[in-house]
BAMARVO-490647 format. One line per 8 residues: their letters; for each residue x negated, y negated, z negated of C-alpha. Coordinates in steps of 0.05 Angstrom, whole numbers, padded with zeros to 5 digits. Example, Ala and Ser with C-alpha at 12.3 -4.5 7.8 and 13.67 -1.06 7.14 Angstrom:
// residues 2
AS) -00246,00090,-00156 ~ -00273,00021,-00143
//
This chain:
// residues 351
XXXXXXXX) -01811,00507,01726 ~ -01762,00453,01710 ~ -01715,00480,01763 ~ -01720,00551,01737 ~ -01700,00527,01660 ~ -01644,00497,01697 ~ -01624,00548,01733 ~ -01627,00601,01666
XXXXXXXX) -01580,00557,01631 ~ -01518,00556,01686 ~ -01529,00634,01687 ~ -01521,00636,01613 ~ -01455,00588,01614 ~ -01427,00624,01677 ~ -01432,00689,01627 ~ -01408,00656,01561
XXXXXXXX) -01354,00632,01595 ~ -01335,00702,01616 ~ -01334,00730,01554 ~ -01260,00728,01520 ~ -01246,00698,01449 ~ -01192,00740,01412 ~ -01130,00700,01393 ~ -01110,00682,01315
XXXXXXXX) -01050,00713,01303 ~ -01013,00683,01258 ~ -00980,00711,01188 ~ -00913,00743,01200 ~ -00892,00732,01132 ~ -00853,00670,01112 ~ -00850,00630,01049 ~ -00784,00630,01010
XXXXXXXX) -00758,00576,00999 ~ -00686,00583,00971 ~ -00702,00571,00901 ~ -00732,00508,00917 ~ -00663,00492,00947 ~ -00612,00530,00893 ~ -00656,00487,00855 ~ -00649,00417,00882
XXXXXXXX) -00567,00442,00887 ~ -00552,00454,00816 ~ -00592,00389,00803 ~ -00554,00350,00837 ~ -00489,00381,00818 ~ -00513,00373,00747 ~ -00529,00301,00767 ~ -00459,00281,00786
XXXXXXXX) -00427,00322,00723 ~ -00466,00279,00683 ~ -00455,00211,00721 ~ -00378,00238,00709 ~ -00379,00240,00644 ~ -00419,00194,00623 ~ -00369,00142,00670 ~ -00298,00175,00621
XXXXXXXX) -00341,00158,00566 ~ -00352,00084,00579 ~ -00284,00082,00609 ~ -00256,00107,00549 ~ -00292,00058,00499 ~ -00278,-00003,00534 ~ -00205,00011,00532 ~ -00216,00023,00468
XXXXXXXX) -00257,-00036,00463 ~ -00198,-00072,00492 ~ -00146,-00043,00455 ~ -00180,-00065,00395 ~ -00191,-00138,00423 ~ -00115,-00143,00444 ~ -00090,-00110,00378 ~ -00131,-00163,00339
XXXXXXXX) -00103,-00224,00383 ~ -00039,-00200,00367 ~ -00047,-00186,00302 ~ -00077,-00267,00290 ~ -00017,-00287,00329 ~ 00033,-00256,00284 ~ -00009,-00274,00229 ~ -00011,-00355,00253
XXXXXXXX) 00067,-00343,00268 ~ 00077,-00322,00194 ~ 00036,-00370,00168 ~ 00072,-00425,00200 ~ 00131,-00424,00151 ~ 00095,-00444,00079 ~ 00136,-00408,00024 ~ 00101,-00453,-00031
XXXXXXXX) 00126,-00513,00024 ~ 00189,-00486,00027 ~ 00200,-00479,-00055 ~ 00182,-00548,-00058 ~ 00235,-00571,-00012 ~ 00282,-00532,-00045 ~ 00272,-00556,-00107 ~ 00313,-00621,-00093
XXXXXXXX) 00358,-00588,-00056 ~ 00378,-00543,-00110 ~ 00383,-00599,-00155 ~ 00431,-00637,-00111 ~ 00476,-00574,-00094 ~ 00487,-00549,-00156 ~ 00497,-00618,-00194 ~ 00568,-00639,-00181
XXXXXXXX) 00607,-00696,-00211 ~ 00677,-00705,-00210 ~ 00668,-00775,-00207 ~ 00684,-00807,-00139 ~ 00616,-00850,-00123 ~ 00575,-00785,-00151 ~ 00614,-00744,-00097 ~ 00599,-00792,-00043
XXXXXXXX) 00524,-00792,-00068 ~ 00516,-00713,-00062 ~ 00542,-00707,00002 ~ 00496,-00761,00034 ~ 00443,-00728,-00001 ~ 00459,-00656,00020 ~ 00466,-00672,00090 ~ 00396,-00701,00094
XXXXXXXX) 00368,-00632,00071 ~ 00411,-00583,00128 ~ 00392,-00582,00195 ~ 00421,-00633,00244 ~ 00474,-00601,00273 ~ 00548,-00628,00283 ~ 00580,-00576,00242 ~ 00532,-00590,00182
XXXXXXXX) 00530,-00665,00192 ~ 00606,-00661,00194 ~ 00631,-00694,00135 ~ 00704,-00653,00133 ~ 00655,-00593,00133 ~ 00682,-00550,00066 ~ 00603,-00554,00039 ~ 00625,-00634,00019
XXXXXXXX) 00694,-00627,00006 ~ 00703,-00622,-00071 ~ 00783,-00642,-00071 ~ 00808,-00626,-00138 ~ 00746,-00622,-00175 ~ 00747,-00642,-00253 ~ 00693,-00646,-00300 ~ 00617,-00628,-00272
XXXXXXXX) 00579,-00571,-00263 ~ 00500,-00580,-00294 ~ 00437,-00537,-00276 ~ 00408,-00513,-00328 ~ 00352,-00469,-00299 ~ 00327,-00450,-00230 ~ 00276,-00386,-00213 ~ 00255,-00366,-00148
XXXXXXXX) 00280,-00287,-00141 ~ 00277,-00266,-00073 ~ 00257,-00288,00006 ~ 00287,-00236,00060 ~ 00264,-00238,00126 ~ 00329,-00251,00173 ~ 00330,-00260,00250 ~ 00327,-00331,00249
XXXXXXXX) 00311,-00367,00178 ~ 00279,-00336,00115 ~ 00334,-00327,00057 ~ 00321,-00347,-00013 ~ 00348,-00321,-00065 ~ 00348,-00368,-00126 ~ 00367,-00338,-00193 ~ 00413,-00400,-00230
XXXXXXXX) 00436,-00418,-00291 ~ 00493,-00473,-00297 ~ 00541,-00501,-00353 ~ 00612,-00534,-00322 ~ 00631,-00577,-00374 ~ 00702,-00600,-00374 ~ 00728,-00659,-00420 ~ 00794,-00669,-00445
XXXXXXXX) 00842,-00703,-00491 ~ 00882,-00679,-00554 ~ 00931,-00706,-00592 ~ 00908,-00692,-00675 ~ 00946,-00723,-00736 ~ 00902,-00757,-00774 ~ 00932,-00777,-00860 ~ 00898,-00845,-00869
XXXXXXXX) 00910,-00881,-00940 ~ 00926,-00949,-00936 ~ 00905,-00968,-01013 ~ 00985,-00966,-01045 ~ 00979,-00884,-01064 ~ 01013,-00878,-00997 ~ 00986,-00838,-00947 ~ 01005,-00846,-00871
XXXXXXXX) 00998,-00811,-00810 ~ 00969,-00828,-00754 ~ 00965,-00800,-00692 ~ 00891,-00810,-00657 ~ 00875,-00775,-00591 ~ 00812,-00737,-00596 ~ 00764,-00720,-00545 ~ 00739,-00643,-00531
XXXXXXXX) 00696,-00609,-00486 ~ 00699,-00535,-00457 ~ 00640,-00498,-00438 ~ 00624,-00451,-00394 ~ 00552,-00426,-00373 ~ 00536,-00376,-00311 ~ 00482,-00351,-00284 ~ 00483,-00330,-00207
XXXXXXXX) 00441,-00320,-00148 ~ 00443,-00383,-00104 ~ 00429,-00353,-00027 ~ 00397,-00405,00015 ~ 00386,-00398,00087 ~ 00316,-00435,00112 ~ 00282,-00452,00185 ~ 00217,-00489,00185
XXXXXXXX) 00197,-00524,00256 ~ 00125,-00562,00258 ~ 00106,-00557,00171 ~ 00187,-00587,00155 ~ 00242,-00543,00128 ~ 00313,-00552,00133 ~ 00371,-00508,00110 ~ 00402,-00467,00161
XXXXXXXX) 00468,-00459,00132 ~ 00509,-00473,00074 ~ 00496,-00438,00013 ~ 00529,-00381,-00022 ~ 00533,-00353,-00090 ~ 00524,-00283,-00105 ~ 00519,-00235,-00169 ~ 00445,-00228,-00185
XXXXXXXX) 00432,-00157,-00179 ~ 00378,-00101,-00205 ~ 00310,-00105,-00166 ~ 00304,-00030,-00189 ~ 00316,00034,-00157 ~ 00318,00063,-00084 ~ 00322,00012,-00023 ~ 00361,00047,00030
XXXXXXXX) 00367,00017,00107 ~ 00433,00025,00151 ~ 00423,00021,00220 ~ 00472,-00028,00246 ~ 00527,00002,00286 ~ 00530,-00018,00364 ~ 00601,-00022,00363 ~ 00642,-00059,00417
XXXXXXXX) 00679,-00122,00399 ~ 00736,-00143,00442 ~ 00806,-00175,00432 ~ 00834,-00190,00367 ~ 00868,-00129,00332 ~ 00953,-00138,00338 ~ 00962,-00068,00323 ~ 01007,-00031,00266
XXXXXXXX) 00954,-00039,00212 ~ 00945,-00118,00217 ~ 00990,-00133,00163 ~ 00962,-00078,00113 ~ 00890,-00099,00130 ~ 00911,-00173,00109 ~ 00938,-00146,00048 ~ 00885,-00110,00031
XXXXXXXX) 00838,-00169,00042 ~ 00876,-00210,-00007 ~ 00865,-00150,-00063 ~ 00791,-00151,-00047 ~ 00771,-00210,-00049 ~ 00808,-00227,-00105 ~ 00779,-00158,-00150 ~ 00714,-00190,-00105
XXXXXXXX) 00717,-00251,-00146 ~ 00740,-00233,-00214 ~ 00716,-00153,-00230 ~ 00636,-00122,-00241 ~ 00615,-00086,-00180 ~ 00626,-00026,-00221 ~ 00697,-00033,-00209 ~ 00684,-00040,-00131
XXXXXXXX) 00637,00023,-00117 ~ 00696,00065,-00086 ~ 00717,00015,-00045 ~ 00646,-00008,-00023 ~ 00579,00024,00008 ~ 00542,-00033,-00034 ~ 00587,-00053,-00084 ~ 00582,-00127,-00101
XXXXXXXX) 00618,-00182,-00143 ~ 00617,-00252,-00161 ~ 00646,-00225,-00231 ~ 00687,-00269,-00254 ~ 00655,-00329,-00237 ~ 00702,-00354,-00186 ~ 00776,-00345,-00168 ~ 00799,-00337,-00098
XXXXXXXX) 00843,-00383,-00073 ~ 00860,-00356,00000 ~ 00840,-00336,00063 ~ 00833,-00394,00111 ~ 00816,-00355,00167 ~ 00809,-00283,00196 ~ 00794,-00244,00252 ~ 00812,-00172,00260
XXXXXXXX) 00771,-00124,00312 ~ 00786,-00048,00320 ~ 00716,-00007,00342 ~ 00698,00051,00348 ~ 00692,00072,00272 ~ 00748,00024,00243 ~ 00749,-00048,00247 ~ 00708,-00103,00245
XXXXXXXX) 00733,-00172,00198 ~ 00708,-00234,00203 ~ 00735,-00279,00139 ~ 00729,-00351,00114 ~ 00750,-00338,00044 ~ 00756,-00398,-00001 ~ 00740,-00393,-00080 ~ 00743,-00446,-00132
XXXXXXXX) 00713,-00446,-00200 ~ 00770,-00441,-00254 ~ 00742,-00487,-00307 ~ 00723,-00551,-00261 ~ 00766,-00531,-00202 ~ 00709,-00535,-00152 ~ 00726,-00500,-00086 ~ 00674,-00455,-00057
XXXXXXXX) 00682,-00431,00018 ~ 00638,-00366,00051 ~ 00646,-00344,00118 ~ 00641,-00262,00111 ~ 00632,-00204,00165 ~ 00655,-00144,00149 ~ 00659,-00070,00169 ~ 00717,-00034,00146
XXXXXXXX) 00737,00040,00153 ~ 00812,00078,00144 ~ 00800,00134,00093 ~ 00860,00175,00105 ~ 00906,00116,00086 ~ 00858,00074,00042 ~ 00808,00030,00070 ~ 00734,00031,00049
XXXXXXX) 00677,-00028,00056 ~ 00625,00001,00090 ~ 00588,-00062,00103 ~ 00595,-00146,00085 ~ 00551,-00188,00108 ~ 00552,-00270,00105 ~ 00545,-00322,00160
//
């Protein structure tokens, strides 16, 4: 029985096995994926736009960043540079120094005095500390000169020292002597006459701009150069600034005009010295004067350069004042032009 169960189940494999099993077939359509991709594309294009940007952007603000930082270092260098040189310092200082340049004596020891004292106020230099320098040299002078006031009217920035301008009023004095008859009664009805030598004083008071040029090294202040006078002039109306000319400077001018150049030099500076600038404004682009305070005594030196546009002068032009006889020296630079025969200030400037 066993062997027949046996024997029914290898028939019914042997027939299962025979039968065939039909095949799965698979699904001919395909999923689509391109918008998956296009996607993932424009993302990552969009991706590196951004990054793009977003790395200008930060570029651009920390130039700017740095920009600002440097413009701000520079700006607190200037500012420390500026704020080296102490006006209010510097007014100080000046206040002797005015006080001993302006006060003059004709009196040999008080002559000797100034100059000591002046030369501890300019800078050490062998020209300044000279003492045949014309800043000391007050030859001639008679009476004294006495300031009366002092005001603080102007500082100009120059290349290399601050100028300031000090508004001055002085009196020269001058003593002298004059013979007077004088009746005296000598108690007998008779009357006699003496003679008695009586003692005067002339007066003279002018007020003037006082042109200092100062240099200030480690908080101390020395001046630069020596002092000139000038007329004090209007601080109002329109402030007008002329390019400086590049014109080349060579050899000294020989030629045919020389000798009516130095003529005309003499004329100026002696109208310079004596006439308002009114009197000076067709012969000048900025017409300026020491009007009347001093007379000029001559030209100790000049140079004569032709350029381009005319010529260029350099002048050391001595003054004196007429009441106390006190020379005055300034060294001036000048640009002059030919106007169809006359010749024309277009520029002074002074060293």
């Amino acid at each position: 029985m066993a062997e027949k169960e046996q024997s029914f189940k290898e028939r019914l494999k042997g027939r299962m096995s025979r039968i065939q099993k039909p095949e799965k077939k698979r699904n001919p359509i395909k999923k689509d994926h391109s918008k998956g991709i296009a996607f993932l594309v424009w993302s990552m294009l969009g991706t590196i736009v951004f990054l793009s940007i977003l790395t200008i952007l930060l570029s651009v603000n920390t130039r700017s960043a740095l920009n600002d930082i440097n413009a701000h270092l520079f700006s607190d260098e200037e500012t420390k540079e500026d704020s080296d040189f102490s006006v209010e310092g510097a007014k100080y200082f000046l206040a002797g120094f005015i006080n001993e340049y302006v006060n003059v004596n004709s009196e040999p020891e008080r002559i000797e005095e100034r100059k000591n004292n002046l030369k501890s106020y300019m800078v050490q230099s062998s020209e300044l500390q000279d003492d045949t320098h014309p800043l000391y040299d007050l030859s001639g002078l008679k009476g004294e000169r006495i300031l009366n006031e002092s005001t603080l009217f102007d500082v100009k920035e120059k290349e290399a020292y601050k100028l300031f301008q000090y508004r001055v009023k002085m009196m020269n004095l001058v003593e002298w002597e004059e013979e007077v008859e004088v009746e005296k009664d000598d108690g007998d009805d008779d009357k006699k006459t003496e003679i008695e030598i009586v003692k005067k004083t002339d007066e003279k008071e002018q007020t003037l701009l006082l042109n200092i040029p100062v240099v200030s090294e480690n908080g101390a202040f020395a001046v630069a150069a020596a002092p000139y006078f000038s007329e004090v002039y209007s601080l109002k109306g329109e402030i007008t600034e002329e390019n400086e000319e590049n014109d080349q400077v060579g050899d000294e001018y020989t030629g045919e005009e020389l000798e009516s150049l130095q003529a005309f030099l003499v004329d100026f500076f002696e109208r310079y010295a004596t006439e308002p600038k009114e009197e000076l404004s067709y012969i000048m682009a900025e017409p300026e004067s020491l009007n009347g305070a001093f007379v000029l005594d001559e030209l100790l030196n000049v140079k004569v350069y032709q350029t381009e546009t005319g010529f260029k002068v350099n002048a050391e032009v001595r003054f004196y004042e007429e009441m106390i006889n006190m020379p005055y020296v300034i060294d001036a630079e000048m640009d002059i032009e030919n106007r169809e025969g006359v010749y024309y200030v277009k520029k002074m400037d002074f060293e």
